[in-house]
Backbone as CSV, one residue per row, in Angstrom:
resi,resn,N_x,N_y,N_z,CA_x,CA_y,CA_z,C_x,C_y,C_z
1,UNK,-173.639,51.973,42.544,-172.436,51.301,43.047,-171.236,51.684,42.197
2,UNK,-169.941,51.976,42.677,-169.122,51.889,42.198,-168.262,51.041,42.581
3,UNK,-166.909,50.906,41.049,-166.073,50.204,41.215,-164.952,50.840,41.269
4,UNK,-163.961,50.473,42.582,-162.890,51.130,42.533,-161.924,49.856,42.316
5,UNK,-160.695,50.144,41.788,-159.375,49.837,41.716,-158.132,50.030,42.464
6,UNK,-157.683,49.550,43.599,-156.794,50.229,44.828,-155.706,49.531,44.286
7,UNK,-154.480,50.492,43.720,-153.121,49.754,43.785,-152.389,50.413,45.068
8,UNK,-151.233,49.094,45.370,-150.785,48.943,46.400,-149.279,50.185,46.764
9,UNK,-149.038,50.149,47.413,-147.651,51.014,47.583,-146.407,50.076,47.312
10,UNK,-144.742,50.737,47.139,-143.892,49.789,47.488,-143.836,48.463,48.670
11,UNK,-143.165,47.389,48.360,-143.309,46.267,49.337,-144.587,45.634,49.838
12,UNK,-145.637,46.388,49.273,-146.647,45.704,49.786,-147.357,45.001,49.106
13,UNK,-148.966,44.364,48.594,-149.941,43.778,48.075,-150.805,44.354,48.097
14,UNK,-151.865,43.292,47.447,-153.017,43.866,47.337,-153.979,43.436,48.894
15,UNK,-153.078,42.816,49.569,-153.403,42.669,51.136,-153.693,44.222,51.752
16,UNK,-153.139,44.676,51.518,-152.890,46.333,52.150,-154.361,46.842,52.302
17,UNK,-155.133,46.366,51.221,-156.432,47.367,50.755,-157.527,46.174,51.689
18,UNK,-157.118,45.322,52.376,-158.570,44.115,52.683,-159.341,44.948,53.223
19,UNK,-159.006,45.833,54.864,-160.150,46.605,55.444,-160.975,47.323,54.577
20,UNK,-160.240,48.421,53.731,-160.948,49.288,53.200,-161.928,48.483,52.038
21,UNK,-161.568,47.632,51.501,-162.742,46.819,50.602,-163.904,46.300,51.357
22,UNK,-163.653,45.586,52.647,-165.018,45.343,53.522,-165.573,46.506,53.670
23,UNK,-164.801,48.037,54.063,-165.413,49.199,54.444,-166.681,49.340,53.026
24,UNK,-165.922,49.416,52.446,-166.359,49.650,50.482,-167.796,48.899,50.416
25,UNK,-167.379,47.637,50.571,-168.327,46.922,50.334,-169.866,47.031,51.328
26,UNK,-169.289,47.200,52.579,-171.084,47.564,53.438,-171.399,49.249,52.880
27,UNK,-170.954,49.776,52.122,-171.665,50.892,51.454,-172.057,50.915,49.953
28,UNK,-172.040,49.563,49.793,-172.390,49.479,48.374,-171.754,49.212,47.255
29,UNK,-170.187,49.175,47.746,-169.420,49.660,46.378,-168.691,47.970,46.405
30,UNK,-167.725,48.352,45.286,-166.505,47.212,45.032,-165.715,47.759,45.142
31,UNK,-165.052,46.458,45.093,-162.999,47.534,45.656,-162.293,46.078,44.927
32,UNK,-161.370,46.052,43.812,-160.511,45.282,43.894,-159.061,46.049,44.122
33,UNK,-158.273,44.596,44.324,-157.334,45.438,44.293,-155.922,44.029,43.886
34,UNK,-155.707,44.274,43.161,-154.505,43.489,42.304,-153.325,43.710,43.223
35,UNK,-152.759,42.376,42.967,-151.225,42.177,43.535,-150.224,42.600,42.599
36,UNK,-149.660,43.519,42.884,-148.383,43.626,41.765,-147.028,42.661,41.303
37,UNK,-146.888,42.486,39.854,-145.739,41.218,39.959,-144.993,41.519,40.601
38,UNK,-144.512,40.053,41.781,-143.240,39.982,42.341,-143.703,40.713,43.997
39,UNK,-144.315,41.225,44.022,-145.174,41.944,45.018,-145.986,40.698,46.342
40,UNK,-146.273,40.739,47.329,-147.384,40.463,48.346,-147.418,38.884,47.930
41,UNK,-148.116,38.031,48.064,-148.330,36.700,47.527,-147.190,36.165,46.567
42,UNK,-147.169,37.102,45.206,-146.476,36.892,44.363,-144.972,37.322,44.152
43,UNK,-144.085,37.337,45.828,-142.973,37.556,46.057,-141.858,36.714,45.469
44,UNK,-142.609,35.574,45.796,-141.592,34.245,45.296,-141.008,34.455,44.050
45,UNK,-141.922,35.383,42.883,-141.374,35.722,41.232,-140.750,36.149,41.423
46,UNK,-140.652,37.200,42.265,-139.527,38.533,42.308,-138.282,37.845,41.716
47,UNK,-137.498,39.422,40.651,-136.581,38.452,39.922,-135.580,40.128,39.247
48,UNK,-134.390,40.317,39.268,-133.917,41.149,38.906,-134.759,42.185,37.435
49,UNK,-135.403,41.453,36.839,-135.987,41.807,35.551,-137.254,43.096,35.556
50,UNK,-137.575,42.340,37.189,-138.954,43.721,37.422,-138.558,45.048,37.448
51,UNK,-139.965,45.853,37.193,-139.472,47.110,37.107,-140.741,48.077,37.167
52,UNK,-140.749,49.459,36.847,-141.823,50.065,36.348,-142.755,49.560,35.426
53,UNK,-141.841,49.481,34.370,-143.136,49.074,32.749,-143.835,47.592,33.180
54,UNK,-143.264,46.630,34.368,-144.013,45.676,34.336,-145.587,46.009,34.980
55,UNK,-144.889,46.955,36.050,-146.211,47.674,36.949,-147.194,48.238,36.343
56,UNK,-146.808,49.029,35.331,-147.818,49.344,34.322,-148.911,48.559,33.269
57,UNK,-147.717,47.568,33.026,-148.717,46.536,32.610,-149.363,45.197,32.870
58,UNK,-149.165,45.737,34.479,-150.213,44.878,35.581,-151.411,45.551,35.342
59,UNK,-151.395,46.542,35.527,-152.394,47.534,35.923,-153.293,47.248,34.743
60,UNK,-152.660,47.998,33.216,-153.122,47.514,31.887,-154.035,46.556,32.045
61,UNK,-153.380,45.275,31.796,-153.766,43.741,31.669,-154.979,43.472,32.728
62,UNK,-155.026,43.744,33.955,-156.229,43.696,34.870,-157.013,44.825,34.634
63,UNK,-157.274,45.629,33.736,-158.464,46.060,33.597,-158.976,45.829,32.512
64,UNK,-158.297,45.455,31.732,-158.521,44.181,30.256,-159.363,43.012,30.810
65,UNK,-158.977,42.339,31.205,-158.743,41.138,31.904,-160.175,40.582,32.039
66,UNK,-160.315,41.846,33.235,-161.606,42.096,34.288,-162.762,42.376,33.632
67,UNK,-162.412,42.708,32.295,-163.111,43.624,31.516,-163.852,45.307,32.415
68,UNK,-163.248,45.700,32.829,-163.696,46.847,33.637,-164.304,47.885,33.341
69,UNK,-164.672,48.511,33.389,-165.885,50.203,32.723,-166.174,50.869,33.550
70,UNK,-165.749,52.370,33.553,-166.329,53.124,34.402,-165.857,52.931,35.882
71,UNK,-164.439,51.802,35.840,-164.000,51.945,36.987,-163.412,53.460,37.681
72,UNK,-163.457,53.601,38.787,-162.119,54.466,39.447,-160.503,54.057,40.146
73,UNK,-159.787,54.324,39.460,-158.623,54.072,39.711,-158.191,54.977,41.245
74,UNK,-157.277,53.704,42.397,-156.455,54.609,43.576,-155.486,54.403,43.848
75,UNK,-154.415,55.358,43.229,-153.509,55.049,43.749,-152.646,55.758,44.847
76,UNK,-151.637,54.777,45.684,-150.924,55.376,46.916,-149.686,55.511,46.828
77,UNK,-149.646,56.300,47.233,-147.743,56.649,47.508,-147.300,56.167,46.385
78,UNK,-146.424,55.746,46.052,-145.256,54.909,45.121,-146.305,54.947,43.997
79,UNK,-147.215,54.095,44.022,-147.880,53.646,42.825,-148.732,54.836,41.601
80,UNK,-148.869,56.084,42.907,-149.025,57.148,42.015,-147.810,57.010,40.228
81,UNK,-146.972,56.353,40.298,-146.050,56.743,39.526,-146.807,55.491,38.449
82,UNK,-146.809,54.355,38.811,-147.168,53.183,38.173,-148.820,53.608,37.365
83,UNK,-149.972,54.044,38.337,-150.894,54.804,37.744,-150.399,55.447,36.917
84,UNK,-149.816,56.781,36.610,-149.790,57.600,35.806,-149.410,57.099,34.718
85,UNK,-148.136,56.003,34.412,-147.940,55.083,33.074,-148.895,54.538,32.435
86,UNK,-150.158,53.757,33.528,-150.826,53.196,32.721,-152.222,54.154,32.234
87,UNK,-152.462,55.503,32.705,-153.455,55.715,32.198,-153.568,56.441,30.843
88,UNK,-152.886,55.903,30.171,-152.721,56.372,28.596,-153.612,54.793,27.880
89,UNK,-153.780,53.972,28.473,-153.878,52.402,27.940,-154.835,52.239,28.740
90,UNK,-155.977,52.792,29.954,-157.008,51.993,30.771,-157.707,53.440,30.225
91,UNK,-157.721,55.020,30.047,-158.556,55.537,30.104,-159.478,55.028,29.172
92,UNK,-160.015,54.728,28.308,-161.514,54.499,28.235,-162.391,53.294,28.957
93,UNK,-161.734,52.923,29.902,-162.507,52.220,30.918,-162.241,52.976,32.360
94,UNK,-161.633,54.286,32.411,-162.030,54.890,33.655,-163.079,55.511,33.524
95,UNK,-163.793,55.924,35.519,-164.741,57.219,35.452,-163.679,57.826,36.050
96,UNK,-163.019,57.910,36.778,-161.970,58.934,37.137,-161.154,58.245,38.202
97,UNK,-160.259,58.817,39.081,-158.433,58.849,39.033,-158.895,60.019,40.833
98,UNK,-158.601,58.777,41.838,-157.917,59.055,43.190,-156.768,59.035,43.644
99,UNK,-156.150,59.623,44.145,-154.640,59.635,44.602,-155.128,59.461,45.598
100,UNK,-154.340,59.036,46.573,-154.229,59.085,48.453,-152.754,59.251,48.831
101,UNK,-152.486,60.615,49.214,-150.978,60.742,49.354,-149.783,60.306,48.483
102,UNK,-150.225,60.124,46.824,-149.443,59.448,45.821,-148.596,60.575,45.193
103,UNK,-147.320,60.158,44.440,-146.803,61.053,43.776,-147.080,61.245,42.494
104,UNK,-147.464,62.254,42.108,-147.678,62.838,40.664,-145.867,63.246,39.835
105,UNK,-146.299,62.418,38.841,-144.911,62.816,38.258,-145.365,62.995,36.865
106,UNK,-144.006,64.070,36.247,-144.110,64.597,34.792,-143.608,63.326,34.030
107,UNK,-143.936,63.413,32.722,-143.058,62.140,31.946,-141.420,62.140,32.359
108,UNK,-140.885,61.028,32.137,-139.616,60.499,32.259,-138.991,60.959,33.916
109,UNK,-139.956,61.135,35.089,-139.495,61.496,36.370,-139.691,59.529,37.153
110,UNK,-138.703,59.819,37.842,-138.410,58.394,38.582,-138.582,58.855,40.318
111,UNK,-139.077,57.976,40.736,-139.208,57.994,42.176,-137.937,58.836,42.821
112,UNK,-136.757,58.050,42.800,-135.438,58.884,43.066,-135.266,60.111,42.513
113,UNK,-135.621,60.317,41.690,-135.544,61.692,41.218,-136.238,62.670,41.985
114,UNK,-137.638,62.278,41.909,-138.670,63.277,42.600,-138.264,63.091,44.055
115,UNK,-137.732,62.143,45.151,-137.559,62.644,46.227,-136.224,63.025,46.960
116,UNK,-135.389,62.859,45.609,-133.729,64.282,46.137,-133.150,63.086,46.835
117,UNK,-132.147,63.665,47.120,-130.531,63.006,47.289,-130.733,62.506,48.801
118,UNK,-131.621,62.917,49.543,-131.491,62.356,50.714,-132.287,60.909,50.925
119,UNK,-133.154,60.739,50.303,-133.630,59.415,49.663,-132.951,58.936,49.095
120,UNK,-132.142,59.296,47.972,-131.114,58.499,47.645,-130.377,57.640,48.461
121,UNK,-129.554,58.296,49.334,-128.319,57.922,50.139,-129.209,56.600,51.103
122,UNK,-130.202,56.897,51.956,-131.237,55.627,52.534,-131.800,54.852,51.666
123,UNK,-131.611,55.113,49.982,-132.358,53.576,49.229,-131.084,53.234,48.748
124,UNK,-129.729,53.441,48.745,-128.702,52.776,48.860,-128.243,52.102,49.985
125,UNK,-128.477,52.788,50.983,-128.125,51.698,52.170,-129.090,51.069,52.446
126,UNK,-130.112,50.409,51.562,-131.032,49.770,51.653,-130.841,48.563,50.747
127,UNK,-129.994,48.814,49.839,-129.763,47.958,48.259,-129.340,46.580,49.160
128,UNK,-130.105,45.058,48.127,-129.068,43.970,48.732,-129.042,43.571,47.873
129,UNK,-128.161,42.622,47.157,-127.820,41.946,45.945,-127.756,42.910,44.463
130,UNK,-127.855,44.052,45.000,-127.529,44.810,43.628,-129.059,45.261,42.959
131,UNK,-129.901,44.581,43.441,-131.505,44.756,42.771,-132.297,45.361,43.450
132,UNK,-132.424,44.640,44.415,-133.636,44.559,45.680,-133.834,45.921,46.673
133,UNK,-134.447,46.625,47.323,-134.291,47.130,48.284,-135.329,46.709,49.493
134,UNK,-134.643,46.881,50.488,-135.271,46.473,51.779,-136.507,47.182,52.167
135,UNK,-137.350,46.908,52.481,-138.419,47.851,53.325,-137.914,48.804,54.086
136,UNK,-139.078,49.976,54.214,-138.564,51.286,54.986,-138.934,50.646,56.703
137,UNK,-138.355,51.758,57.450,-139.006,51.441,59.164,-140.693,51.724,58.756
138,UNK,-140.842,51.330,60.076,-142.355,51.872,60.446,-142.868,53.609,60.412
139,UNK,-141.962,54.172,60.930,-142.399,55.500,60.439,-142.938,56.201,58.845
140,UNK,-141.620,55.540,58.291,-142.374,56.474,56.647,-143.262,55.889,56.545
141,UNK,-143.750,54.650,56.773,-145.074,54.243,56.117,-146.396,54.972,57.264
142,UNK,-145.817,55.312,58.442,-147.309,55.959,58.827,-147.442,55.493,59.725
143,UNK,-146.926,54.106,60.350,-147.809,53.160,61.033,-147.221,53.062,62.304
144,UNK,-146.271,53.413,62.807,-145.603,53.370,64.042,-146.476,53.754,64.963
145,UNK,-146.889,52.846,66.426,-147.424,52.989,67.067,-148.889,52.399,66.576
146,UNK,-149.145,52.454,66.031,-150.394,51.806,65.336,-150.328,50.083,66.199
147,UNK,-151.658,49.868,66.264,-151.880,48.864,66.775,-151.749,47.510,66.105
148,UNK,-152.022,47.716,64.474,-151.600,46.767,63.481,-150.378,47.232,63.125
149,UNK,-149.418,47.988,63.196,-148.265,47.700,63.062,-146.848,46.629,62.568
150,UNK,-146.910,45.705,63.770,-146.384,44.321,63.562,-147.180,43.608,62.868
151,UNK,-148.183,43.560,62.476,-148.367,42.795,61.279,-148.507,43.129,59.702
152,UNK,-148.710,44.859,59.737,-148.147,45.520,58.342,-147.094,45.012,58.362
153,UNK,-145.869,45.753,58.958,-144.588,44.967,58.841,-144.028,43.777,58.490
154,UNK,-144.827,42.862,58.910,-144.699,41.336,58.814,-144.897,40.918,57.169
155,UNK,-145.458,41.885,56.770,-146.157,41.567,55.233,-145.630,41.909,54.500
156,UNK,-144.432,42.671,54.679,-143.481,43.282,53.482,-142.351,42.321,52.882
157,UNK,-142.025,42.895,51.457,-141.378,42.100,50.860,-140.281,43.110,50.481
158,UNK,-138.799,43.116,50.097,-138.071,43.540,49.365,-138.552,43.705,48.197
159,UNK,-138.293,45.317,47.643,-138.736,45.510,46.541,-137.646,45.757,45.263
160,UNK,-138.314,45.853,43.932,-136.833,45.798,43.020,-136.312,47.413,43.279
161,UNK,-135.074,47.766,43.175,-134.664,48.812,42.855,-134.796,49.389,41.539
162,UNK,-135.346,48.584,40.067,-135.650,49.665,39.250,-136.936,49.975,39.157
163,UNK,-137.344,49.632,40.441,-139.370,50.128,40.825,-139.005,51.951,40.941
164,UNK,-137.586,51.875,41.481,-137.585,53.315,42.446,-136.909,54.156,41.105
165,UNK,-135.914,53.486,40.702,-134.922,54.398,39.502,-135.577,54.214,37.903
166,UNK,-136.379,54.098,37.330,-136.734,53.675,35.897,-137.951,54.909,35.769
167,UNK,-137.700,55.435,35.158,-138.526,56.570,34.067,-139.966,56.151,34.044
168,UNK,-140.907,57.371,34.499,-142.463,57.434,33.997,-142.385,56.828,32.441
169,UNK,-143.142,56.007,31.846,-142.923,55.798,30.283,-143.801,56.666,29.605
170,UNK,-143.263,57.252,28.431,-144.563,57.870,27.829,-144.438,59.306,27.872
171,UNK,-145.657,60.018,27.201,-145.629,61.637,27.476,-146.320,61.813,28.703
172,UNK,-146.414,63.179,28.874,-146.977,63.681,30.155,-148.466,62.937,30.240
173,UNK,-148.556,62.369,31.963,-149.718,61.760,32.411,-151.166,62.207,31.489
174,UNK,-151.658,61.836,31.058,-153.143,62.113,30.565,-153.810,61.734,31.972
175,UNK,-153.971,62.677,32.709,-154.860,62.686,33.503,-156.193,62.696,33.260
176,UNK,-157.571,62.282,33.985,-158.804,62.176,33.757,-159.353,63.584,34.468
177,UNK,-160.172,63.876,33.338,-160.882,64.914,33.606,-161.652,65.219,35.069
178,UNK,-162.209,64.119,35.561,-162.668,63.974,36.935,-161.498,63.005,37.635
179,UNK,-160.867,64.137,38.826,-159.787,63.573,39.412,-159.517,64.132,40.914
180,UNK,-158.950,63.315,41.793,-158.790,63.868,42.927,-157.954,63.510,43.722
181,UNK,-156.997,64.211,45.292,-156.048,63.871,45.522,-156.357,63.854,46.997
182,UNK,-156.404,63.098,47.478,-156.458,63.210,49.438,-154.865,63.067,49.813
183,UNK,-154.736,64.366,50.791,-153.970,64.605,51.481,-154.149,64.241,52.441
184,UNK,-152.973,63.275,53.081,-152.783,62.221,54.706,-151.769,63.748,55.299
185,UNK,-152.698,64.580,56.438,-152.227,65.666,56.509,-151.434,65.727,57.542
186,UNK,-151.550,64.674,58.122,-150.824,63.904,59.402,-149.046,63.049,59.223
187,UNK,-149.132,63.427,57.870,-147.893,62.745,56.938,-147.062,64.396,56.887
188,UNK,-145.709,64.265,57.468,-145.368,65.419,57.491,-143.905,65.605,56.254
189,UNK,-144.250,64.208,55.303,-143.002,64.056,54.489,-143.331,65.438,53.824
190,UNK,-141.709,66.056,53.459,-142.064,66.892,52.360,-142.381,66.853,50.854
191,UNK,-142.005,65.865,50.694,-141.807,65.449,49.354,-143.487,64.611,48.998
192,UNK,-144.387,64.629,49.936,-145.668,64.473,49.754,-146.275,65.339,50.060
193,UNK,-145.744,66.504,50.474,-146.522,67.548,50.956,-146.452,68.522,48.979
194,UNK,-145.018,68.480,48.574,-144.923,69.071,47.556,-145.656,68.541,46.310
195,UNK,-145.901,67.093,46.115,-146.608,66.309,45.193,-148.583,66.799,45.353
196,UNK,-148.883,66.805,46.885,-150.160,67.443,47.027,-150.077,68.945,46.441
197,UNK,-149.054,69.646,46.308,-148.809,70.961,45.673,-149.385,71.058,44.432
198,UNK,-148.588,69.564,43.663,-148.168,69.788,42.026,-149.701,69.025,41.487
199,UNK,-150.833,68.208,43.012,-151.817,67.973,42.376,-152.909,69.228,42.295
200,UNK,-153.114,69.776,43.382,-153.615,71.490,42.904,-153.255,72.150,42.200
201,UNK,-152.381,72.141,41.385,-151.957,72.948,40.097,-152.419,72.225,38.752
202,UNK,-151.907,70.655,39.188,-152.799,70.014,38.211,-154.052,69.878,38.055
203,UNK,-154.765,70.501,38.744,-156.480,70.220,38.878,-157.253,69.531,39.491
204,UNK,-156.360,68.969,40.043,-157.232,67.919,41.111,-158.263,68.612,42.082
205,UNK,-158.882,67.938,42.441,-159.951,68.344,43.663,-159.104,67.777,44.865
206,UNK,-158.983,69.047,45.715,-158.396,68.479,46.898,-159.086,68.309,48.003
207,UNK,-158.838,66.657,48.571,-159.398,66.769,50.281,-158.279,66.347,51.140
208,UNK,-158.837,66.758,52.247,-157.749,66.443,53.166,-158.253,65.528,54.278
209,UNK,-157.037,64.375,54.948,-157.746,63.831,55.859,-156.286,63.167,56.816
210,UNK,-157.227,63.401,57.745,-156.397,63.515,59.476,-155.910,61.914,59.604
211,UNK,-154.628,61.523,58.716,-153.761,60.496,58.425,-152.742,60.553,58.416
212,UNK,-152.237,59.816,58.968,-150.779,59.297,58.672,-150.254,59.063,56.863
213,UNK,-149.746,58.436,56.362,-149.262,58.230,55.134,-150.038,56.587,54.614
214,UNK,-150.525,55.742,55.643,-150.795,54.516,55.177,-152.464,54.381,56.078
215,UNK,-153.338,55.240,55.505,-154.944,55.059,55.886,-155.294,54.032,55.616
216,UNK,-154.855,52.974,54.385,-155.963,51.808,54.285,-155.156,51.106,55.772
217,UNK,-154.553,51.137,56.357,-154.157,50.127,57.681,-154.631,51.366,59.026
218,UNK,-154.277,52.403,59.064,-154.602,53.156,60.222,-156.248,53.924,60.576
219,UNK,-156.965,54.087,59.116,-157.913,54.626,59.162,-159.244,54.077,58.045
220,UNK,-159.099,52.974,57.886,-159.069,52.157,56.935,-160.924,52.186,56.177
221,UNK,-161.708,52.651,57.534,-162.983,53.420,57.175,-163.363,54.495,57.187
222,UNK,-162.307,55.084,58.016,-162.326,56.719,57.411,-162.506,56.917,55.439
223,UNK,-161.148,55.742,55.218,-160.817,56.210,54.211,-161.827,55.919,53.065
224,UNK,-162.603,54.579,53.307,-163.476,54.171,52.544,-164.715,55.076,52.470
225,UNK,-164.893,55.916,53.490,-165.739,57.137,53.683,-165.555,57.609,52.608
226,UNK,-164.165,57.821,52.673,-163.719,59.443,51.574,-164.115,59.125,50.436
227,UNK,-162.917,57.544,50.242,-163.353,57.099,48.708,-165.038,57.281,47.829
228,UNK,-165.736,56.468,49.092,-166.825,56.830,48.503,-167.502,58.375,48.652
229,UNK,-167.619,59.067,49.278,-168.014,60.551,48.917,-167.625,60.921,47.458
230,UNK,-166.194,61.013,47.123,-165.843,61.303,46.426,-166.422,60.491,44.806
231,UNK,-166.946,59.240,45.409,-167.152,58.243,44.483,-168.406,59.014,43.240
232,UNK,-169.260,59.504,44.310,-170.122,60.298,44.514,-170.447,61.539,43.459
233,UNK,-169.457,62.099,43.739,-169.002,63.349,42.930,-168.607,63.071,41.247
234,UNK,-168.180,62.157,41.159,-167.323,61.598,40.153,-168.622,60.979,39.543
235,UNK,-169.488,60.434,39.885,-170.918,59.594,39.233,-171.531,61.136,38.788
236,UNK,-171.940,61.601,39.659,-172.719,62.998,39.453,-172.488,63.924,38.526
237,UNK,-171.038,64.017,38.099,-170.287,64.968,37.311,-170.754,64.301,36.099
């Protein structure tokens, strides 16, 4: 059995991951998956103060916490960035490090940074009160047309704006020796197409799978498939 760790994307929770943990779970495995401060449930905190380094030491603190070993860490989209901070402080309680369409970033790279000026200009006209930014449409996340749709949607929260602008902390990611990156190949962003680039250069093991950008809601046992195959590989190694 393994244990995986699913962090969530921007605006969302640890709600995001429920299917794929039932998937997880009738094959044997565990799946938690933590709410990020200010995040899903714990919206009501939300508070100008959040940021990256708190995300990081969510992550930290719940695998402390949990006392965890030999977990596998997954992270998605956005949180690729929040992963990479904390695995300087959880690696000796990983077995290894899943991406699912997440961004890989070098030290001191910020979300805005890595996805260029045209993201910029849409997470400014997104800004409210100077902190916050609004949720994206249904498209970037994947889910348009999707049958759960309106109720992903329904679940989002305004997120802080220095989630998006505040610096990787630290030196370059210490990535885990056993690591891997699934490509949602059905996701035609470029700026995730180029991050799946910079994880084949980094070493990752690449798979690919016939997704949109948000599998734990559209493909949600596909994905628990993957996870575990891969789970697989990562025990064996």
């Amino acid at each position: 059995m393994a244990t995986f760790v699913c962090i969530h994307g921007a605006f969302q929770g640890g709600w995001v991951w429920r299917e794929v943990a039932k998937a997880l779970a009738a094959l044997g495995h565990e799946a938690l998956a933590p709410t990020l401060s200010g995040c899903g449930h714990l919206a009501h905190a939300q508070g100008p103060g959040l940021g990256l380094a708190t995300y990081v030491l969510d992550v930290e603190q719940f695998f402390e916490l949990e006392d965890l070993e030999e977990a596998i860490l997954v992270g998605h989209s956005y949180s690729g960035i929040v992963c990479a901070g904390a695995l300087a402080g959880i690696a000796p309680r990983l077995a290894g490090l899943i991406y699912v369409d997440a961004l890989l970033p070098k030290a001191g790279d910020s979300f805005t940074g890595m996805a260029g000026e045209p993201f910029r200009a849409m997470l400014d006209a997104r800004v409210r009160d100077g902190w916050q930014v609004l949720p994206w449409d249904a498209p970037l996340f994947g889910v348009a047309g999707d049958a759960r749709e309106s109720w992903f949607l329904s679940r989002l929260f305004p997120f802080p704006l220095a989630g998006f602008t505040d610096p990787t902390p630290g030196e370059a990611p210490a990535w885990p020796a056993k690591r891997h990156y699934v490509r949602c190949v059905a996701n035609p962003n470029p700026m995730l197409a180029a991050n799946a680039a910079r994880a084949e250069a980094a070493g990752f093991a690449m798979q690919a799978m016939d997704a949109g950008h948000c599998p734990q809601i559209t493909a949600p046992v596909e994905l628990a498939r993957v996870l575990a195959a891969i789970a697989e590989t990562i025990v064996a190694a």
